[in-house]
C-alpha positions in Angstrom: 44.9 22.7 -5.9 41.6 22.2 -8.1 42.5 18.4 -7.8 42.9 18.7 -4.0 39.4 20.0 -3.9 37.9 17.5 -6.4 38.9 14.8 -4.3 38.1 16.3 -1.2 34.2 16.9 -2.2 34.2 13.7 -3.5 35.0 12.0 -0.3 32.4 14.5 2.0 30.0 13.2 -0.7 30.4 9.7 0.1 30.9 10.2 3.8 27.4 11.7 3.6 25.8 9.2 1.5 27.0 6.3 3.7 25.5 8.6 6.9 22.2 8.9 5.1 21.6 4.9 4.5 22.8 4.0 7.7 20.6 5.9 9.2 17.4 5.5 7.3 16.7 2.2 9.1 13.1 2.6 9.6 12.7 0.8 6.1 13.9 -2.4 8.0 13.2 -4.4 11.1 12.8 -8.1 12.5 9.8 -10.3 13.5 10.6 -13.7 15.7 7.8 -16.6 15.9 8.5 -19.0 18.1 4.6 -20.9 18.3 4.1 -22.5 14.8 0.7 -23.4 16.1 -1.3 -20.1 15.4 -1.4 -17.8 12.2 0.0 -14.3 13.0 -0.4 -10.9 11.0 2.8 -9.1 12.0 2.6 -5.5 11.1 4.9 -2.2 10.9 5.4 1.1 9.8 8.2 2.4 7.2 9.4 5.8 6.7 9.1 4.8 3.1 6.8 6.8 0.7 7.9 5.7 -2.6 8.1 2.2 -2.2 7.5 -0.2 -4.5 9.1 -3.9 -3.3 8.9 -5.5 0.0 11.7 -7.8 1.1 11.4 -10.7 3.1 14.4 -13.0 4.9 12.9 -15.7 6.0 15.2 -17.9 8.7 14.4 -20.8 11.0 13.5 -24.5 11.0 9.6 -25.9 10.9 8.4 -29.5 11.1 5.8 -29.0 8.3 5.0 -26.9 5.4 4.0 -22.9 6.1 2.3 -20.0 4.7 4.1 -16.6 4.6 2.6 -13.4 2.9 0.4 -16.3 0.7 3.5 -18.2 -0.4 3.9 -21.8 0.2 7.4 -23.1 1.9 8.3 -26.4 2.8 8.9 -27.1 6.4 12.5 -28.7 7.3 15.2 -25.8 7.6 14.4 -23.0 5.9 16.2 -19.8 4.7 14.7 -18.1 2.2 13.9 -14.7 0.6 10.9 -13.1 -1.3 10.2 -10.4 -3.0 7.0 -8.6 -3.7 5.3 -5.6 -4.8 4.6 -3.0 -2.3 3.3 0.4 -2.4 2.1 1.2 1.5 4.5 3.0 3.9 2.5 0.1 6.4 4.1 -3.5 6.3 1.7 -5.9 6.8 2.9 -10.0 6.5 0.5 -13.0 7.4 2.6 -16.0 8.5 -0.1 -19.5 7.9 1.0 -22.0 10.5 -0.7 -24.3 7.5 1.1 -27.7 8.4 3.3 -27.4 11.0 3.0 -27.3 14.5 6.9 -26.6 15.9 9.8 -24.8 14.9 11.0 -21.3 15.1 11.6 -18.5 12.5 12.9 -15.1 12.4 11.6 -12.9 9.3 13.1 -10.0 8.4 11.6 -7.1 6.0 13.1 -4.9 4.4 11.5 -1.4 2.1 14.5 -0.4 -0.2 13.5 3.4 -1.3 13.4 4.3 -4.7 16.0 7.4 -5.7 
């Protein structure tokens, strides 16, 4: 019986947990850029109070070299991430056109909260 129990909580437990991260998606979103020929500060706000790391998913193809958050990548197809430190519930990325003048990228960030 005590077994029947154990197991029981211990599945309610995960259940929950796996309800609780899906749902905390206000850490996470999706910027496209489809003119390469202007810089862009793309901005957003997190539920995240604790954070301490932004992640960014950078996907897409460019003709040229580009700037994104500060950080230098080469043009050509691209798929890449970064990670930096950030403490602001506000997410605030500056894309650099820098050298090239066509392509398209989607960038995706991502605030993990700290437990």
């Amino acid at each position: 019986m005590f077994c029947k129990k154990f197991i029981f909580a211990l599945v309610l437990t995960a259940i929950l947990t796996a309800i609780f991260v899906s749902c905390n998606t206000k850490n996470r979103g999706e910027w496209q850029l489809l003119d390469m020929r202007k810089d862009t500060l793309f901005i957003a706000e997190t539920n995240v109070s604790d954070g301490t790391t932004l992640i960014l998913e950078i996907d897409g193809h460019t003709d040229d070299s580009i700037k994104v958050h500060g950080i230098s990548i080469a043009g050509g197809d691209i798929k890449k991430e970064l990670k930096v430190d950030w403490y602001n519930p506000k997410v605030a990325v500056q894309f650099q056109a820098y050298l090239a003048k066509k392509g398209s990228l989607k960038i995706n960030y991502y605030v993990p909260t700290n437990y």
